[in-house]
C-alpha positions as CSV (number, residue, x, y, z in Angstrom):
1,X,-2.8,2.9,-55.0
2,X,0.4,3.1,-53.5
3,X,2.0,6.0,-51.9
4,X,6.1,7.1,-52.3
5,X,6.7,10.0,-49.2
6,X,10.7,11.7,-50.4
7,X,12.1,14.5,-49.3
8,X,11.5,13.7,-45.9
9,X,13.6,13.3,-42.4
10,X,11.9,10.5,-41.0
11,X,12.6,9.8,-37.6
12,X,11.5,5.8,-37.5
13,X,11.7,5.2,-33.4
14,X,12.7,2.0,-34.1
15,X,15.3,0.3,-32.3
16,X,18.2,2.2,-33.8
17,X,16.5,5.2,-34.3
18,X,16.9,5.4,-37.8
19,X,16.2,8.3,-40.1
20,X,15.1,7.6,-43.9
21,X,14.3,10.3,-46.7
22,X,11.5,8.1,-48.2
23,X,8.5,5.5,-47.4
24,X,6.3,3.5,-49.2
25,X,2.9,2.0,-48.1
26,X,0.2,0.0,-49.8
27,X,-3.3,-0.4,-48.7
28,X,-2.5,1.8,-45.3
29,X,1.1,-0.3,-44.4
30,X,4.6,0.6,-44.9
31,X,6.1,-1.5,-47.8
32,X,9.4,0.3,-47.3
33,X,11.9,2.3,-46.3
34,X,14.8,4.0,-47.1
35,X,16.9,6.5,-49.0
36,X,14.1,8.0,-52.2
37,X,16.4,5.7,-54.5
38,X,16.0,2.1,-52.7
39,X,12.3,2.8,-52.2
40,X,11.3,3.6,-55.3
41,X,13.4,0.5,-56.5
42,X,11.5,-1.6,-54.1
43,X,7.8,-0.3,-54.3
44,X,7.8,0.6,-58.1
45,X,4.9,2.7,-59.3
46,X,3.6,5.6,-57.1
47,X,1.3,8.6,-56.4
48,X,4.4,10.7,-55.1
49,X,4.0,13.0,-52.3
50,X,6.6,15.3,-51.5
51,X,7.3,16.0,-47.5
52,X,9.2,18.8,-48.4
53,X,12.4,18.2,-46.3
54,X,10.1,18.2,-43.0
55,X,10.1,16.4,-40.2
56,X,8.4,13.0,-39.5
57,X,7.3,10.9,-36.4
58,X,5.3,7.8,-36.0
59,X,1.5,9.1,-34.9
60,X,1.1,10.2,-31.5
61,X,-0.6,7.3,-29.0
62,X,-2.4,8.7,-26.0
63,X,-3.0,6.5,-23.7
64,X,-5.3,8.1,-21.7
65,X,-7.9,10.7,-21.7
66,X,-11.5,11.3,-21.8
67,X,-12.7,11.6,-25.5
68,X,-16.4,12.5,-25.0
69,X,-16.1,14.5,-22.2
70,X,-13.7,16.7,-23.6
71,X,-16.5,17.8,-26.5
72,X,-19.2,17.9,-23.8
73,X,-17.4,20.1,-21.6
74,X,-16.3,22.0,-24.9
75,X,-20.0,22.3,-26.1
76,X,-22.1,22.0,-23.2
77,X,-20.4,22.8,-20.2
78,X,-18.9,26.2,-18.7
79,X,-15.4,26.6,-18.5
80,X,-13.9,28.0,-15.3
81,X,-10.3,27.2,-15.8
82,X,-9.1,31.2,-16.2
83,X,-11.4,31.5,-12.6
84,X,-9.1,33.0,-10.1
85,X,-11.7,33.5,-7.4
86,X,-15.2,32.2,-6.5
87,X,-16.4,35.6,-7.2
88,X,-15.2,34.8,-11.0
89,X,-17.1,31.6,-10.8
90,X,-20.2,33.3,-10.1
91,X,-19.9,36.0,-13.0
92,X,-18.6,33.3,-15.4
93,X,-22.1,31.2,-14.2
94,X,-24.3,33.9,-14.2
95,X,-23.0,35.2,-17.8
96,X,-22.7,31.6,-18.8
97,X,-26.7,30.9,-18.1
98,X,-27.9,34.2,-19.3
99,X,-25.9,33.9,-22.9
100,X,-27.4,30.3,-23.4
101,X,-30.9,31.4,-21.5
102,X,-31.2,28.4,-19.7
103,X,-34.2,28.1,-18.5
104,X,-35.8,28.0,-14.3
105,X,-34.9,24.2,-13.6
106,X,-32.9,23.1,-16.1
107,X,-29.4,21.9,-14.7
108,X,-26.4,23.7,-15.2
109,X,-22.8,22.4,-15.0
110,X,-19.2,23.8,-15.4
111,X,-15.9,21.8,-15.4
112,X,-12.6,23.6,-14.7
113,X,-12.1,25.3,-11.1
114,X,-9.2,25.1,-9.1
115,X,-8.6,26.3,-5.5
116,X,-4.9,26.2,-5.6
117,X,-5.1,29.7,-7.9
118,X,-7.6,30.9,-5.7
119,X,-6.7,33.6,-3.1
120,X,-6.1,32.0,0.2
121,X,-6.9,28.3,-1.5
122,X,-10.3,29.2,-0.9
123,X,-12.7,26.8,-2.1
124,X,-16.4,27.6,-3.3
125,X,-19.2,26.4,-1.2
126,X,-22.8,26.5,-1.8
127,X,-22.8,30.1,-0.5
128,X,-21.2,31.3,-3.5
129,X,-23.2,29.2,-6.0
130,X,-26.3,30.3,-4.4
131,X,-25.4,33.6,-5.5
132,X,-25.4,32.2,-9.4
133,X,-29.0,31.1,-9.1
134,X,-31.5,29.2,-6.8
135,X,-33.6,28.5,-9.3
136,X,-31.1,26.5,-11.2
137,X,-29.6,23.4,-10.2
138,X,-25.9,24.1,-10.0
139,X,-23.2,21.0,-10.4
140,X,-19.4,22.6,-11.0
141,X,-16.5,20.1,-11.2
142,X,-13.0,20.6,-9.8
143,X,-10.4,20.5,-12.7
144,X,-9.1,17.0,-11.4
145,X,-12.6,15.7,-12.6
146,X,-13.4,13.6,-8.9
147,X,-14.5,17.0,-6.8
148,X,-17.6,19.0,-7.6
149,X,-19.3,21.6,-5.7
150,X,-23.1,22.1,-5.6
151,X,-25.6,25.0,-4.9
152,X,-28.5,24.3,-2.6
153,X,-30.9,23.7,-5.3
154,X,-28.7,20.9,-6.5
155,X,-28.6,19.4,-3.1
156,X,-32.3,19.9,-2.2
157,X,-33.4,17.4,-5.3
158,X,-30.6,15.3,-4.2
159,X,-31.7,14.6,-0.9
160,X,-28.6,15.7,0.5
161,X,-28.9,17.5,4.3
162,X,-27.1,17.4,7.5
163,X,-28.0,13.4,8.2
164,X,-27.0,12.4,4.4
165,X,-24.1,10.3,5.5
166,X,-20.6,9.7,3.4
167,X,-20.7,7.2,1.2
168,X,-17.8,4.8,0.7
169,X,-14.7,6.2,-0.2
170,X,-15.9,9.7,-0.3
171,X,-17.1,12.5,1.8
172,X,-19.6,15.5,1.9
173,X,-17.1,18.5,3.3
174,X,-19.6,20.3,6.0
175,X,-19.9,23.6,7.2
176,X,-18.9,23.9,11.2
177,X,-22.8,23.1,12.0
178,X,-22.4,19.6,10.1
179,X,-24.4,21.0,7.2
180,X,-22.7,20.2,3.8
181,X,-21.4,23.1,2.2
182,X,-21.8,21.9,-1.4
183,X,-17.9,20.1,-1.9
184,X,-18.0,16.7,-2.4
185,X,-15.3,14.1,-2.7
186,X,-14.5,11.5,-5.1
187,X,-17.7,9.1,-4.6
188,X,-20.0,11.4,-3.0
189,X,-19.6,13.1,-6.4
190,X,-22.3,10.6,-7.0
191,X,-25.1,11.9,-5.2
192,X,-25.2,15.1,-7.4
193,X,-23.7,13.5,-10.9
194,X,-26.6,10.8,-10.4
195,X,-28.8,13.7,-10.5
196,X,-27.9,15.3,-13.4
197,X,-29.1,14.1,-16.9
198,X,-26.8,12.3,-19.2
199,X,-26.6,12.7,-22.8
200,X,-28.7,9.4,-24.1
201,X,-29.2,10.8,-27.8
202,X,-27.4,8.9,-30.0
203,X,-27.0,12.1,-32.8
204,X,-25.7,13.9,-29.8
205,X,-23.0,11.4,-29.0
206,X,-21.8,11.0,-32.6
207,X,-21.6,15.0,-32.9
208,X,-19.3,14.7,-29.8
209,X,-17.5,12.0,-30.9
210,X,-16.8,13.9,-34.7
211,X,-15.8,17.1,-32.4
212,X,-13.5,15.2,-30.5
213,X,-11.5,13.4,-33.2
214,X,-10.6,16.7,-34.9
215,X,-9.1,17.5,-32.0
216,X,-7.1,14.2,-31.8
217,X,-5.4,14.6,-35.4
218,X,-4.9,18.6,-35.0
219,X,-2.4,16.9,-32.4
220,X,-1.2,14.3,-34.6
221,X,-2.6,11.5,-32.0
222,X,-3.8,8.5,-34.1
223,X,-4.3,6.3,-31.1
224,X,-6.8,7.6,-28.3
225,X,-7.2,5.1,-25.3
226,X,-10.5,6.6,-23.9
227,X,-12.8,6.3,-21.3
228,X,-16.3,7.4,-21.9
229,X,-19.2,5.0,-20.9
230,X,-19.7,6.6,-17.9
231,X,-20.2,10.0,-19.2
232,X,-24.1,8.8,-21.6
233,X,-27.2,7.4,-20.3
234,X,-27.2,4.5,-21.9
235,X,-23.9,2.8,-22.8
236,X,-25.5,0.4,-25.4
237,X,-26.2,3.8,-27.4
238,X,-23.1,4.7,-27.1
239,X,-21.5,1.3,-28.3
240,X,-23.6,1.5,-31.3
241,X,-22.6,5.3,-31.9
242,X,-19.1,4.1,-32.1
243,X,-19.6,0.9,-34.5
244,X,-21.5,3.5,-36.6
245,X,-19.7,6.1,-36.9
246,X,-16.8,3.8,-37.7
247,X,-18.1,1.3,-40.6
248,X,-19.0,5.4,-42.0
249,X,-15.4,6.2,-41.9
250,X,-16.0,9.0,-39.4
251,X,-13.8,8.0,-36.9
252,X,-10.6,8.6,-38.4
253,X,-8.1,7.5,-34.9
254,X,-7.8,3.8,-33.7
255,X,-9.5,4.3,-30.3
256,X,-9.2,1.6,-27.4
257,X,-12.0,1.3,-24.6
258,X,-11.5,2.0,-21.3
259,X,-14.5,0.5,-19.3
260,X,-15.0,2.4,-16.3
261,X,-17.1,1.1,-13.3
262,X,-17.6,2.9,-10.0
263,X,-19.4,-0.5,-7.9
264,X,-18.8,-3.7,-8.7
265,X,-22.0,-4.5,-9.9
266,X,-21.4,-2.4,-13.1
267,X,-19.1,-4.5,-14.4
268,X,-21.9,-6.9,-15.0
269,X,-22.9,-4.5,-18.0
270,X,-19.7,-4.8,-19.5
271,X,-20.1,-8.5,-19.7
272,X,-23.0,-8.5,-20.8
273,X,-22.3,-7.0,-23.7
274,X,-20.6,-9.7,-25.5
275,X,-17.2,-8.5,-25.9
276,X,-13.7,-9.2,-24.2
277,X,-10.2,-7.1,-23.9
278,X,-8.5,-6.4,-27.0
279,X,-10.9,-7.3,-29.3
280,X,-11.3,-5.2,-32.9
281,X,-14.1,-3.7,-34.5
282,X,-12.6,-2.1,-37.1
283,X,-11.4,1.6,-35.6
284,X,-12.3,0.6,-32.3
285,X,-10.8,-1.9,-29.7
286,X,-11.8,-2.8,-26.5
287,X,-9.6,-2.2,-23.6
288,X,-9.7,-2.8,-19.7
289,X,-12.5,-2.6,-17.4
290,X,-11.1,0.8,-14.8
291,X,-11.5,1.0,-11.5
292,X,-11.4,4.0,-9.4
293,X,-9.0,3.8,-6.7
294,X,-8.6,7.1,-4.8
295,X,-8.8,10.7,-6.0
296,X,-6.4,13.7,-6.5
297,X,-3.7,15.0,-4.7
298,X,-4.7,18.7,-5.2
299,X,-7.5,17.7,-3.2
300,X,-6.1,15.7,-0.8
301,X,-8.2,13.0,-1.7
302,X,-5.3,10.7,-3.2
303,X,-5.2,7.5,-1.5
304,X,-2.2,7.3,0.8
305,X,-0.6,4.9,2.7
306,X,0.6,7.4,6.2
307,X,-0.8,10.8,6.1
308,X,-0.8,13.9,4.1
309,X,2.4,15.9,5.0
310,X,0.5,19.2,4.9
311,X,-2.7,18.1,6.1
312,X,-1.8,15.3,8.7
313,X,-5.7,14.6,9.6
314,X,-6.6,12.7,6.8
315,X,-4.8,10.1,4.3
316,X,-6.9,10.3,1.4
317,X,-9.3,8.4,0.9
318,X,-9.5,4.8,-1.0
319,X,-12.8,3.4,-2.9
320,X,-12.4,0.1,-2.6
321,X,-10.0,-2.7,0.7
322,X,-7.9,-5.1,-0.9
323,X,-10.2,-7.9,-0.6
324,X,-12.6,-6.3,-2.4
325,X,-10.6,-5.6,-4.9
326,X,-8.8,-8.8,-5.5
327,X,-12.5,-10.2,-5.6
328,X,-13.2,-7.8,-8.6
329,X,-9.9,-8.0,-10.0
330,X,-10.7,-12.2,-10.4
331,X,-14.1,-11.3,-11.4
332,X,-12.6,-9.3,-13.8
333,X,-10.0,-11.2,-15.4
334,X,-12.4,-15.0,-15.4
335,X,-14.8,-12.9,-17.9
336,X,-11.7,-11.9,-20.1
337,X,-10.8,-8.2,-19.2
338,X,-7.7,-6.8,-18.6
339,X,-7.5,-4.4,-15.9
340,X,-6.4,-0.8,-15.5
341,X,-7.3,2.0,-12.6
342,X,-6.9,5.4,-11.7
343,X,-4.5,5.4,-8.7
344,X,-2.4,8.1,-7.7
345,X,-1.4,7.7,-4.0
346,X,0.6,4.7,-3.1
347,X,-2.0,3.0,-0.7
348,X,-4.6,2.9,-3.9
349,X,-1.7,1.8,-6.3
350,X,-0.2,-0.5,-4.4
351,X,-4.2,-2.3,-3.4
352,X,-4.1,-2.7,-7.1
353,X,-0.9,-3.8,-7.8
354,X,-1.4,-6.4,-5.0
355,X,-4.9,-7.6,-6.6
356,X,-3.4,-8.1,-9.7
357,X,-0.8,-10.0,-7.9
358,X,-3.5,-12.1,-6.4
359,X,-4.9,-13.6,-9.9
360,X,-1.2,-13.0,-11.4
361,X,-1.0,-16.9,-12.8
362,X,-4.4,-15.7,-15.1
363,X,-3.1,-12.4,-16.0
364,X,0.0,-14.5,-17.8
365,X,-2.4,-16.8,-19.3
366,X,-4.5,-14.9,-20.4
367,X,-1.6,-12.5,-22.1
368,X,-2.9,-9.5,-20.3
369,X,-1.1,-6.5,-19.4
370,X,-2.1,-4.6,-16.1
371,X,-1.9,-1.0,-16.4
372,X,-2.2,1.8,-13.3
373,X,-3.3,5.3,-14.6
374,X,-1.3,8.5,-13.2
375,X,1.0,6.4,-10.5
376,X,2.2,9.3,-9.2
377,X,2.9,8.7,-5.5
378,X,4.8,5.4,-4.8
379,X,7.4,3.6,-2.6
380,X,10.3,0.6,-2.9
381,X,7.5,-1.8,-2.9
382,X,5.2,-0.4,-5.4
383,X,8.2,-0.6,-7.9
384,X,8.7,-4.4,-6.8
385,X,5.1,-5.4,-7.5
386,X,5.5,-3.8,-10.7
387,X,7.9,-5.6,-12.0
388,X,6.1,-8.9,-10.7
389,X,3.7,-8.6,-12.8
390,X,5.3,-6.2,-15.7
391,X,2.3,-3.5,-15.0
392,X,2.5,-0.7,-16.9
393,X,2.1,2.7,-15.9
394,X,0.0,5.0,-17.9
395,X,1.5,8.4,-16.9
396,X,0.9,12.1,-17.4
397,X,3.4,14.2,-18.5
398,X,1.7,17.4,-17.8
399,X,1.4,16.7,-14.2
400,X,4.9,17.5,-13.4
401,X,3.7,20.9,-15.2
402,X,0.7,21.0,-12.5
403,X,1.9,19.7,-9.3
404,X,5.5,20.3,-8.6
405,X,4.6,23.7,-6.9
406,X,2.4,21.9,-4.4
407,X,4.0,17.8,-4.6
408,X,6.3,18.4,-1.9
409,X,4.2,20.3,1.0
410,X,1.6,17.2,0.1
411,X,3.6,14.2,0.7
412,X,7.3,15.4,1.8
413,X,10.0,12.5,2.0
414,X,7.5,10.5,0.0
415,X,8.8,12.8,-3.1
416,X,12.1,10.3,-3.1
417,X,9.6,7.8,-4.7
418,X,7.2,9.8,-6.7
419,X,7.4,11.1,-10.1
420,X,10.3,9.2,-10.7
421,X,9.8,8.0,-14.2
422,X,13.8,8.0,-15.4
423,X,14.2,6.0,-12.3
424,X,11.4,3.6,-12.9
425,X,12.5,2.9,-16.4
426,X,16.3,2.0,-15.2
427,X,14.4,-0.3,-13.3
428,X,12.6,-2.2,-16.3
429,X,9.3,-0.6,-15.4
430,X,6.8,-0.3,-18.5
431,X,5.8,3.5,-19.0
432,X,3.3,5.0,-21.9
433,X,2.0,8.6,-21.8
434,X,-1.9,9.7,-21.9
435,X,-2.9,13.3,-21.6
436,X,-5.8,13.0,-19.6
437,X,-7.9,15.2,-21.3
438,X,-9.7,17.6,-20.9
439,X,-7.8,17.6,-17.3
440,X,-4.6,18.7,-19.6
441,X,-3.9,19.7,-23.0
442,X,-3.4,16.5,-25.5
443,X,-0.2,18.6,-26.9
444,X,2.4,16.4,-27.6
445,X,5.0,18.8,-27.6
446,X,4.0,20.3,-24.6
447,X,4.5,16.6,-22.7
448,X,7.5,15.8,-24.4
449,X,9.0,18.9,-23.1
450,X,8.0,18.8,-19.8
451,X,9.3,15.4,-19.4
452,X,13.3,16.6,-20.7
453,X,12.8,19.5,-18.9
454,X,11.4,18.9,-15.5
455,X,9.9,22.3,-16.1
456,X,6.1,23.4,-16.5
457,X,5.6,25.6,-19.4
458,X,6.8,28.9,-18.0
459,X,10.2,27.2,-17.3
460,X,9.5,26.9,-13.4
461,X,11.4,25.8,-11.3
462,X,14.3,27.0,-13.2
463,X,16.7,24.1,-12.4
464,X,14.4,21.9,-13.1
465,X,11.6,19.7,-10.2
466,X,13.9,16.6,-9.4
467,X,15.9,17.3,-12.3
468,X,17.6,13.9,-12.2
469,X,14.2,12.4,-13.5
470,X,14.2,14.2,-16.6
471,X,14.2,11.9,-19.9
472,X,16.4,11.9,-22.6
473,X,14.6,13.4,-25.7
474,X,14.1,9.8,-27.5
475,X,13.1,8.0,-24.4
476,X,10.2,10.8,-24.0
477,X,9.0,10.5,-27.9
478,X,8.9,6.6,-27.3
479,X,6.5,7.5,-24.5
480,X,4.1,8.8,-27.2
481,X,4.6,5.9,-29.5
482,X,6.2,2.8,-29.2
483,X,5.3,2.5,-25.7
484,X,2.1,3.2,-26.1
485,X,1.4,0.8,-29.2
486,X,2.3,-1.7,-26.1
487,X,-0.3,-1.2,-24.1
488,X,-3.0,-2.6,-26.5
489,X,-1.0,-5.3,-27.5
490,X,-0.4,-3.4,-30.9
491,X,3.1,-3.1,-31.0
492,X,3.5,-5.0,-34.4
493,X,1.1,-2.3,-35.5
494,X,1.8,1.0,-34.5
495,X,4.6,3.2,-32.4
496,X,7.4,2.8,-35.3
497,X,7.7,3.5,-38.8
498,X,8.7,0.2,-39.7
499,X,8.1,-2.0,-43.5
500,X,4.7,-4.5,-41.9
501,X,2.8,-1.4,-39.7
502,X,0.4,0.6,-40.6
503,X,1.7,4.1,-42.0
504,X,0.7,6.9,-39.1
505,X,2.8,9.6,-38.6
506,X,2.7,13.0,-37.9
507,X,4.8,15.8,-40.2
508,X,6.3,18.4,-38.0
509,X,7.5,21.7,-38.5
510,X,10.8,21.2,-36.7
511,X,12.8,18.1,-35.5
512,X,12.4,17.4,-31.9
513,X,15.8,16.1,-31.3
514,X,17.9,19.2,-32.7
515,X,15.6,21.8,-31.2
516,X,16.3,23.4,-27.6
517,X,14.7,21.6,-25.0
518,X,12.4,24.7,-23.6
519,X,11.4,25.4,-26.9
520,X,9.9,21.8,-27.8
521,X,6.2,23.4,-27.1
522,X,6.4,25.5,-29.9
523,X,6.8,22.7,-32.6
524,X,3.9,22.4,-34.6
525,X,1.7,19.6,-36.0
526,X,1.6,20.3,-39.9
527,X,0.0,17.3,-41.1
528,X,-1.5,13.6,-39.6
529,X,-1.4,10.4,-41.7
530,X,-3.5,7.6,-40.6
531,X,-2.8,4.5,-43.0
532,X,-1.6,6.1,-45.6
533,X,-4.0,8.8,-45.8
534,X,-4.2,12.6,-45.0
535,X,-6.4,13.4,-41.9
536,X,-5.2,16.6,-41.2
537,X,-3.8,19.6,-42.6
538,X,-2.6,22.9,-40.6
């Protein structure tokens, strides 16, 4: 049946930033809009649903974050985010195992933990998690998600001693005696993660993938691009639990793939599953194959080009040369994928930017669209290659609330060039927002702030962080929509309420663009629509 919203403000986000008072849609598209009068003219009979003079945007598009894992680390996993210390790590642990009774062997894991609050930037070692248990296998990831530190149990069944060497593009961090001391950087993450048993039951999955949508349309996101094979056993299980779940109509958000690899060889499992970029199976849509390119720069372990201002021994570290990666990239894009990567220095964005550039006459054949994930550190060049081959940047708004007390010690006069999203977008350069969840909080409004503000949360620093970067209000909600429908080629679909897309959108308790700035957080998500029908209620 056909639907007649009135007694709305709907904010379309089209190009002239229209507001209407009523919508139509049929069969999950707008059929019009318009003052209640001209739509009801134009769409005829009507179950009528009254907005109540609230506010309405197009749904929310994330276009990044980690789906799956946020419900494992939410069911499964510890949380040592409100740690402060490694002495709160081990009583969170210790309380954590004896409240679940995990049993002598069985693996444990937490997710969360950040030095930078920690007295002295003290990071936990083995020491301290030997102190939880050594009787249980201990694996506890950094809050960036590419640092974990492990307990001597953990190691022992890893093989890892004073002769394990470090792999490529990562490192064991040792004690003065060249034993490792547990921390383990970006790749060497591998020799413990390996270790640990993956969720491979289907019914599992699906439970994770139920828990996670809820959270997706409390937020009012109704596009989720996600990256989650690497986090299951198997990731034919996982494909099916997917196409399952969604011919059931349990997966209620259009989510788009992210195909993550860690050696080149893995992308062979991609391919030979049957499927290309930006292909549809109903709810779900396959998106780039991921590479990893460097780490984080809380952990000095973003790839970059001259040293670390603050740490001048090391730049970072990089996973992959450029010739290996322009041999993946063309790999890559001859079996029909798109590419994407997670790249925050400027030595691991611009090696990607510069294998792209390498295969750049198939990228334009083939219609794809290059995207870097975070892009947070960059330089005069980067921007240049970007607009060579219109990449896109998949960028987190959040992160200006995380890193702009410690940006500036880490990379100094590099700060002209980083962050710089206003500036990028005078410059043409394609931009779309992801949350990177469960690394940050999937609140829109939290993002949307943060980006007009140049503030975190708590309204530091109180002039704003590079203040001249800060967004207009409209430009920072197209972030979340428009610009994000682009991404997966789904522009004439989604990002807008226009008459011929699909009627998402979110009903708000407050309109973004007549509320203070430092007060954007506090609007709230009342309602998600996801075509044409209700999803969520607060």
């Amino acid at each position: 049946m056909r639907k007649l919203f009135i007694n709305g403000r709907i904010r379309a986000i089209d190009e002239k930033n229209q507001m209407f008072e009523a919508m139509a849609c049929e069969d999950g598209k707008i059929i019009a809009v318009g003052s209640e009068k001209e739509v009801r003219e134009a769409a005829g009979p009507c179950q009528v649903v009254d907005l109540g003079g609230r506010d309405v945007l197009p749904g929310f598009v994330d276009a990044h974050l980690h789906f799956l894992d946020h419900a494992i680390y939410e069911l499964f996993t510890a949380s040592l985010y409100d740690t402060r210390s490694p002495e709160d790590i081990v009583t969170v642990m210790k309380d954590y195992i004896a409240e679940r009774k995990i049993p002598d062997g069985q693996w444990v894991t937490g997710f969360g933990w950040d030095q930078e609050l920690y007295p002295g930037s003290q990071w936990p070692t083995c020491k301290d998690l030997d102190k939880i248990s050594d009787t249980h296998p201990i694996m506890l990831t950094r809050r960036c998600g590419t640092i974990c530190v492990a307990n001597s149990a953990a190691m022992k069944i890893a093989g890892i001693d004073k002769d394990t060497p470090d792999p490529q593009g990562g490192e064991l961090v040792r004690f003065e005696d060249g034993s490792p001391n547990g921390v383990m950087l970006e790749s060497a993450m591998s020799l413990i993660g390996n270790c640990v048993p993956k969720m491979h039951d289907k019914e599992q999955m699906k439970e994770c993938l139920e828990f996670a949508c809820k959270e997706m349309v409390k937020n009012g996101i109704t596009v989720a691009h996600t990256e989650d094979f690497t986090s299951v056993d198997d990731k034919r299980t996982l494909w099916e639990a997917y196409l399952e779940m969604a011919s059931q109509g349990k997966i209620p958000v259009n989510l788009v793939l992210q195909l993550r690899i860690h050696t080149p060889e893995q992308m062979d499992e991609y391919f030979d599953f049957g499927f290309h970029s930006w292909e549809q199976y109903g709810k779900i849509k396959v998106g780039p194959i991921k590479f990893l390119g460097d780490g984080s720069l809380g952990a000095w372990s973003a790839g970059l080009n001259e040293p670390y201002s603050d740490k001048p021994d090391t730049c970072g570290c990089l996973y992959f040369s450029r010739e290996e990666m322009s041999a993946m990239a063309k790999r890559v894009v001859d079996h029909g994928f798109d590419l994407t990567i997670h790249a925050i220095g400027d030595a691991a964005v611009e090696t990607f930017l510069d294998s792209c550039i390498s295969v750049k006459d198939e990228i334009k054949e083939k219609g794809f669209r290059p995207s870097i994930i975070h892009s947070q550190i960059m330089n005069e060049r980067i921007f240049e290659k970007y607009q060579e081959i219109d990449a896109i940047g998949l960028i987190q708004p959040m992160y200006i609330h995380s890193d702009w007390s410690i940006a500036d010690a880490r990379v100094g006069e590099r700060m002209k060039t980083s962050y710089c999203y206003n500036t990028m977008r005078k410059k043409g350069i394609r931009l779309a927002a992801g949350s990177d969840l469960p690394i940050e909080s999937p609140n829109v409004m939290e993002g949307i702030q943060v980006n007009v503000t140049r503030r975190d949360l708590s309204g530091n620093p109180p002039e704003g962080w590079y203040p001249e970067e800060a967004l207009d209000v409209l430009e920072a909600v197209k972030w979340h929509t428009v610009y994000g429908a682009y991404v997966s080629k789904d522009e004439d679909k989604y990002g807008s309420l226009e008459v011929g897309k699909q009627a998402n959108f979110v009903v708000l308790d407050a309109d973004v663009f007549e509320t203070p700035k430092d007060e954007i957080k506090e609007i709230k998500v009342l309602e998600t629509w996801i075509d044409g029908e209700q999803v969520y209620e607060a």
